[in-house]
C-alpha positions as CSV (number, residue, x, y, z in Angstrom):
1,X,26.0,10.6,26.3
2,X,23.0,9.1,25.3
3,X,19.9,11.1,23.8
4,X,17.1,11.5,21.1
5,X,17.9,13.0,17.5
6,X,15.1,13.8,15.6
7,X,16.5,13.4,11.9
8,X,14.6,14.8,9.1
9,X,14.7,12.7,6.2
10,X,13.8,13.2,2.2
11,X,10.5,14.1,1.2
12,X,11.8,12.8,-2.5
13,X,14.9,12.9,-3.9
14,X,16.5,10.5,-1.5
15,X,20.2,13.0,-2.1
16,X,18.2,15.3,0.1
17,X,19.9,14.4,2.9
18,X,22.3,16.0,5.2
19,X,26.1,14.0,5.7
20,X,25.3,14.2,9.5
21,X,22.2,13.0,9.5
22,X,24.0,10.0,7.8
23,X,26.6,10.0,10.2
24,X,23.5,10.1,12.9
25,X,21.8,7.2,12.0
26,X,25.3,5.1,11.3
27,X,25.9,5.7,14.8
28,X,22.6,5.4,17.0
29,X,21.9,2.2,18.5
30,X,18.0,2.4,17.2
31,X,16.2,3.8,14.9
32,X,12.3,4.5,15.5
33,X,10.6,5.2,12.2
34,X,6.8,5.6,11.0
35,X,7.0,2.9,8.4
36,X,9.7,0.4,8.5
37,X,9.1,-0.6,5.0
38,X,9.5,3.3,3.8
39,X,12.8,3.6,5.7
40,X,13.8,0.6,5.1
41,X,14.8,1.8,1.5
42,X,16.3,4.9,2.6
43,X,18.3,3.2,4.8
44,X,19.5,0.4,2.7
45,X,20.3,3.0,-0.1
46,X,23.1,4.5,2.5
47,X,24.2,1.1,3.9
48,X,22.9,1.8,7.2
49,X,22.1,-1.3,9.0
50,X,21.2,0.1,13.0
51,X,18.1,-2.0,13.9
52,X,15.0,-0.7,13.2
53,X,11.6,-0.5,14.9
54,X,8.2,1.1,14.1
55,X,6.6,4.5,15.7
56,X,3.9,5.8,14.8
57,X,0.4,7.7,15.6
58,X,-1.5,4.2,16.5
59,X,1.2,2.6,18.9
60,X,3.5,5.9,19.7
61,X,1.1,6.4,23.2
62,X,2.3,2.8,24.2
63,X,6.0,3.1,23.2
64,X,7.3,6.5,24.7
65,X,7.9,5.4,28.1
66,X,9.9,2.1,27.1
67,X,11.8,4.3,24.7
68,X,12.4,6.7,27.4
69,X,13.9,4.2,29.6
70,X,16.0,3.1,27.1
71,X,17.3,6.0,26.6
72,X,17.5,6.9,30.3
73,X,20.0,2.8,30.5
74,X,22.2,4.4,28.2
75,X,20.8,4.3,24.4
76,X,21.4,6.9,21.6
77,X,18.1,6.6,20.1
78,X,17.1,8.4,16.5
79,X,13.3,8.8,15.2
80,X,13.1,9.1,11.5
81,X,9.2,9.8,9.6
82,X,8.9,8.6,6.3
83,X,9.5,12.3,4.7
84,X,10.5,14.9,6.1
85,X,11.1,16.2,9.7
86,X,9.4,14.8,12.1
87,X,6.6,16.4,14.4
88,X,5.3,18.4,11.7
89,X,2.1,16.5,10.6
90,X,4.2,13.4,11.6
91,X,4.6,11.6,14.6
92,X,7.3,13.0,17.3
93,X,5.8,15.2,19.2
94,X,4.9,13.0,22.0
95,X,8.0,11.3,22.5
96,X,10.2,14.4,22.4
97,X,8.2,15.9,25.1
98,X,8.4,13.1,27.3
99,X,12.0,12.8,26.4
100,X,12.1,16.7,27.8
101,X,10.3,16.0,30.8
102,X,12.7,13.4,31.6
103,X,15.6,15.9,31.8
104,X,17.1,13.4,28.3
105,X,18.6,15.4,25.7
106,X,16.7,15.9,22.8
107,X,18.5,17.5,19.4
108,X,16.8,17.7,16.5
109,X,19.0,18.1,13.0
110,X,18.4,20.6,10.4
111,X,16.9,19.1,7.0
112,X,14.0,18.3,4.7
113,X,10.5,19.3,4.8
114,X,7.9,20.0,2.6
115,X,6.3,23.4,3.4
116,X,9.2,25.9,3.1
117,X,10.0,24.5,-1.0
118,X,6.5,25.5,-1.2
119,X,6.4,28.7,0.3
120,X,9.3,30.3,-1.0
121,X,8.3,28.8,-4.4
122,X,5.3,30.2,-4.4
123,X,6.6,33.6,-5.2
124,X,4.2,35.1,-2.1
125,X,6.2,36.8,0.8
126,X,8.1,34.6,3.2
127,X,9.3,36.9,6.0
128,X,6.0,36.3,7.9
129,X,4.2,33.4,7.9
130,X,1.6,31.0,9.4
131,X,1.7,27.2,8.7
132,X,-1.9,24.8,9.2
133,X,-0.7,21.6,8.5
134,X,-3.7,19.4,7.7
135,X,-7.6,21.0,8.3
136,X,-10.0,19.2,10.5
137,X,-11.5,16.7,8.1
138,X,-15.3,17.5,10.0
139,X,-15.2,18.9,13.2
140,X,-14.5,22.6,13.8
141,X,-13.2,23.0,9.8
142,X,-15.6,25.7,9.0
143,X,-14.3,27.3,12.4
144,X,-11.2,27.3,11.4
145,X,-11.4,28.8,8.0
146,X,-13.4,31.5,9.5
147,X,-10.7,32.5,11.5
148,X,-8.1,32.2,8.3
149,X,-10.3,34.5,6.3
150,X,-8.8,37.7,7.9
151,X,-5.4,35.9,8.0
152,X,-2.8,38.9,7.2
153,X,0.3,36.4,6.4
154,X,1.0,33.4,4.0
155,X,-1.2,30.3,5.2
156,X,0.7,26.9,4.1
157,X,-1.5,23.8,4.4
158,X,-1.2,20.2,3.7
159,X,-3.6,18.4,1.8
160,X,-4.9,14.7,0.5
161,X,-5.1,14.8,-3.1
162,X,-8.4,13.3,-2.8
163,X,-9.5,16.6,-0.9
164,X,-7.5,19.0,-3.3
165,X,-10.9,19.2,-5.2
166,X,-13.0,20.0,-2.3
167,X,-10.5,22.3,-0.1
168,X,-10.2,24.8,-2.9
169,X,-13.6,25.4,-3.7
170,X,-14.1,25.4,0.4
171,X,-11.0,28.2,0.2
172,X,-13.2,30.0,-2.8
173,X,-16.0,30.4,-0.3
174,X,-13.9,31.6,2.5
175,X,-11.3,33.9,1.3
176,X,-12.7,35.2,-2.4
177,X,-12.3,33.5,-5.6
178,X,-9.6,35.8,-6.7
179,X,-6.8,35.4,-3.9
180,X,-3.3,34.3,-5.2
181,X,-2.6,30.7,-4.4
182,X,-0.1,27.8,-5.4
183,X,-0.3,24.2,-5.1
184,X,3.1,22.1,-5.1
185,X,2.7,18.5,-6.2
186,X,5.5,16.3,-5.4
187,X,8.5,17.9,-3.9
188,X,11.8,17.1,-5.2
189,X,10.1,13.6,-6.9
190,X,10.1,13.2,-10.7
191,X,6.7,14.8,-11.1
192,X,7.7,18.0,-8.9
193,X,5.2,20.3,-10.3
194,X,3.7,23.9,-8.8
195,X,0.3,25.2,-10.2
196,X,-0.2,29.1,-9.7
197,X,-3.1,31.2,-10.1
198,X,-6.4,32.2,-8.4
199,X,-8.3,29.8,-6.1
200,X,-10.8,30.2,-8.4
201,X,-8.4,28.9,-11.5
202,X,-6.5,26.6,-9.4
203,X,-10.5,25.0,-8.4
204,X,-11.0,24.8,-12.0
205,X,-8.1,23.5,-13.0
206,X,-7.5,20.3,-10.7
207,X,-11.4,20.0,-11.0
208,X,-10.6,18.8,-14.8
209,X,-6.9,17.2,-13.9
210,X,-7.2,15.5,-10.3
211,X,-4.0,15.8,-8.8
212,X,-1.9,12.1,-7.7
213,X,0.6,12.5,-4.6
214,X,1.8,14.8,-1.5
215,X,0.4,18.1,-1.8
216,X,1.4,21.8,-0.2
217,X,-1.6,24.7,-1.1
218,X,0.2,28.0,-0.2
219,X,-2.7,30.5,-0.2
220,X,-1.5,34.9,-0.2
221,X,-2.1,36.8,2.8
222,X,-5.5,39.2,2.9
């Protein structure tokens, strides 16, 4: 029966893979993913030759109802990002729920992503926690911090290493200089590297060092 897999893939180490996920992709009769280029290396590294086409935020609005009706003539359709799982902070969420709405069956595979490395390698409690994803750049930011100040749980967010800088010393003003943080560099890549300290250090220190590649900032609970 045909339906949609979401299939996380790699945020690194391209071993970090699951068999079936493998076995998923062989078998599909398209694969949508965010960059072609990016996957195209994944999946030439694993022999996996299924054609490929591109979906992502600026054309995913205009694509969901064609992939839906291929689907819908009998299509076993698979939606890759270029790390991770998709939907979170990538490009999926659209398409699954129209692929829900459509009565098609969606199943989404178990497998890489970036925050939960970070979190429970931040040494900070896992059993309750609350992931952000990527701040407003502008609009509503300061909102939303204010509401995060009182937050009792772990906050996980994503962040630009070109923002690092400015988020921390943003995070200083809003939830004390001396809350416990951690900011994971690089997950599972060569340069996999996790900074602890206060936000207050961790401002300091990647004021002096700016920080290269994907980042996770895993700020303690008030």
């Amino acid at each position: 029966m045909a339906k949609l897999y979401i299939v996380p893939t790699p945020v690194g180490n391209l071993e970090d893979i699951t068999l079936r996920a493998i076995r998923i992709l062989n078998e599909a009769d398209l694969i949508l993913a965010e960059d072609t280029r990016t996957s195209s290396v994944l999946l030439k590294h694993y022999g996996i030759s299924v054609p490929l086409e591109s979906h992502h935020k600026f054309n995913e609005h205009g694509k969901v109802e064609s992939v839906k009706e291929r689907i819908l003539s009998g299509k076993t359709v698979a939606l890759i990002s270029d790390a991770g799982t998709p939907g979170i902070s990538d490009p999926g969420f659209l398409l699954v729920r129209t692929c829900v709405e459509a009565g098609i069956e969606v199943e989404t595979l178990p497998g890489a992503t970036a925050f939960v490395p970070a979190l429970v390698n931040s040494g900070f409690p896992c059993d309750r926690f609350c992931f952000e994803g990527f701040l407003p750049v502008k609009k509503g930011r300061q909102t939303k911090l204010s509401e995060l100040a009182g937050e009792t749980r772990t906050m996980i967010f994503y962040e630009s290493p070109f923002r690092l800088v400015k988020t921390l010393g943003q995070f200083v003003e809003s939830f004390g200089p001396e809350r416990p943080a951690s900011v994971s560099r690089e997950i599972s890549k060569l340069h996999d590297t996790t900074h602890r300290g206060t936000l207050q250090e961790l401002y300091g220190f990647f004021s002096q060092n700016p920080p290269k590649g994907e980042i996770v900032v895993v700020v303690k609970g008030c």
